[in-house]
Structures are given as structure tokens and as C-alpha cells.
C-alpha positions as CSV (number, residue, x, y, z in Angstrom):
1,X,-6.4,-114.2,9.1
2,X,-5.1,-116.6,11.4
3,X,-2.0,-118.1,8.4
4,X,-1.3,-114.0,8.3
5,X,-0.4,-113.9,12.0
6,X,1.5,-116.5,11.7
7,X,3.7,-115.5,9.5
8,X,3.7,-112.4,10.9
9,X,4.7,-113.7,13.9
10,X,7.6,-116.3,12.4
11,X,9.1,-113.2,10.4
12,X,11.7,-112.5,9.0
13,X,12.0,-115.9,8.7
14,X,9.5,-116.9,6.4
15,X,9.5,-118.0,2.8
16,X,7.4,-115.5,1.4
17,X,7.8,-115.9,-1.8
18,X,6.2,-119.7,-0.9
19,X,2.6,-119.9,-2.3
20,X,0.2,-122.1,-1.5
21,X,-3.0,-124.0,-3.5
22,X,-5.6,-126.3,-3.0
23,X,-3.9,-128.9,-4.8
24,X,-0.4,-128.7,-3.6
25,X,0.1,-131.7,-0.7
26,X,3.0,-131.5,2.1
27,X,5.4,-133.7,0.2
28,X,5.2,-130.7,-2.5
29,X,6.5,-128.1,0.2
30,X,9.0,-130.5,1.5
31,X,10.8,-130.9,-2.1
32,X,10.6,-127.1,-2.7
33,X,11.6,-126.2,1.3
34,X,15.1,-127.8,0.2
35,X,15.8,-125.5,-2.5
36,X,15.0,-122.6,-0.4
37,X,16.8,-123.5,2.8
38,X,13.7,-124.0,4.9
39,X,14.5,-126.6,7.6
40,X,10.5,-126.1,9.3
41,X,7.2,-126.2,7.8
42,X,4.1,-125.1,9.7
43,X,0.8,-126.0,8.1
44,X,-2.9,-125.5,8.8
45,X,-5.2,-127.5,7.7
46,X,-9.5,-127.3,8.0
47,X,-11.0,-130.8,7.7
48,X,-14.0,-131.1,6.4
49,X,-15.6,-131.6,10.1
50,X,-14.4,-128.1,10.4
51,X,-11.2,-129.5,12.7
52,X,-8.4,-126.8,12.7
53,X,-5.1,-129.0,12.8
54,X,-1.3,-127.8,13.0
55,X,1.2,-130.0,11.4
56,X,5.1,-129.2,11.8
57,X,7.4,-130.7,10.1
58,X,11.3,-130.7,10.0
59,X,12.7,-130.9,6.5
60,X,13.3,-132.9,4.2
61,X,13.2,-136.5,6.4
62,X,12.7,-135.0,10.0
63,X,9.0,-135.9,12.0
64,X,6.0,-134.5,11.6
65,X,4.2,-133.4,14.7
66,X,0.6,-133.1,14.3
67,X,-1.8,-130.7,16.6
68,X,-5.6,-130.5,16.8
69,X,-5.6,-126.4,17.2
70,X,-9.1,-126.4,19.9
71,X,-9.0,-122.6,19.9
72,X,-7.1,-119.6,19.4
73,X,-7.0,-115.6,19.5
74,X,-6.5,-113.5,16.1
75,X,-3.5,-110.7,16.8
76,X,-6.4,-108.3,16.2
77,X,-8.3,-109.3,19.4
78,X,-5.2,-109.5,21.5
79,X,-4.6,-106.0,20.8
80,X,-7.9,-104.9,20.8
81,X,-7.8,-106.2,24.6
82,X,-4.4,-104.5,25.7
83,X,-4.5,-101.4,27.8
84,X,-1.5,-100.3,26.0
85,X,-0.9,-101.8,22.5
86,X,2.2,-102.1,20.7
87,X,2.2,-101.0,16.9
88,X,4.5,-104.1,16.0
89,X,7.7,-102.2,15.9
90,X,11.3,-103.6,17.9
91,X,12.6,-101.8,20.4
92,X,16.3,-101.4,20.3
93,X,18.5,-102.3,23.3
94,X,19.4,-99.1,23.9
95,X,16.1,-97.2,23.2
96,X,14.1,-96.2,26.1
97,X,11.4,-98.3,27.5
């Protein structure tokens, strides 16, 4: 749930048609971000000590930055907490608020 609202959240740009396995490693997204014009890569991992980590990456030679993710909220919980929740669609400029 938590890799959905990211990519929710980084939309439209996200590869989407990018799919991830088990086996693939970072240096496979790397090669591939090049042919798709990705310049970032976001990546969560789970270690086996059930560590959540965030590794961002520029592409293809930029650094990695790596994050130990110590908690976080789903988009479903924010919302379910708001008074008034949004339904996820943009407001235009000129449309009334």
C-alpha cells in the first residue's frame, strides 16, 4: 500500500510501465531509467530485520541517498482523519475554492 501512495503521490511523473521483481537489483533500474528518461529512482526496501529503508538515487552516475523510513501514515489514514477530505482531484486556478 505504502509503494501505491507513492506513486500516487509522484504522478504524472512516474514510469509506470516500470515493473519490479524480487530479483531485479538497483543497478537493473538504473540501466533501464536511461532509456526511459528517468533522472530519479525512489526505492523501498524491507530487510530482513523488518527495517523499512528509502534509497534515492539520481540517474545513471548521480548519489544515492539512503533513509531508515522509522514510521509513516498510509493516504488512507490521513484521510480517514481529515474533517473535510479531498477526493484527489486538482483544483483549477480559476475554479472556486
Amino acid at each position: 500500500q505504502l509503494l501505491l501512495d507513492l506513486r500516487r503521490l509522484m504522478s504524472p511523473h512516474t514510469a509506470t510501465s516500470l515493473r519490479e521483481r524480487k530479483h531485479n537489483k538497483m543497478k537493473d533500474y538504473v540501466q533501464v531509467a536511461a532509456i526511459m528518461g528517468v533522472t530519479h529512482v525512489l526505492s523501498l526496501s524491507l530487510s530482513a530485520a523488518d527495517t523499512l529503508s528509502l534509497r534515492v538515487a539520481r540517474a545513471p552516475q548521480g548519489p544515492t541517498l539512503h533513509f531508515k523510513v522509522m514510521q509513516y501514515s498510509l493516504a488512507k489514514d490521513v484521510k480517514a482523519l481529515q474533517k473535510r477530505p479531498m477526493d484527489g482531484a486538482v483544483r483549477g486556478a480559476a475554479g472556486g475554492l
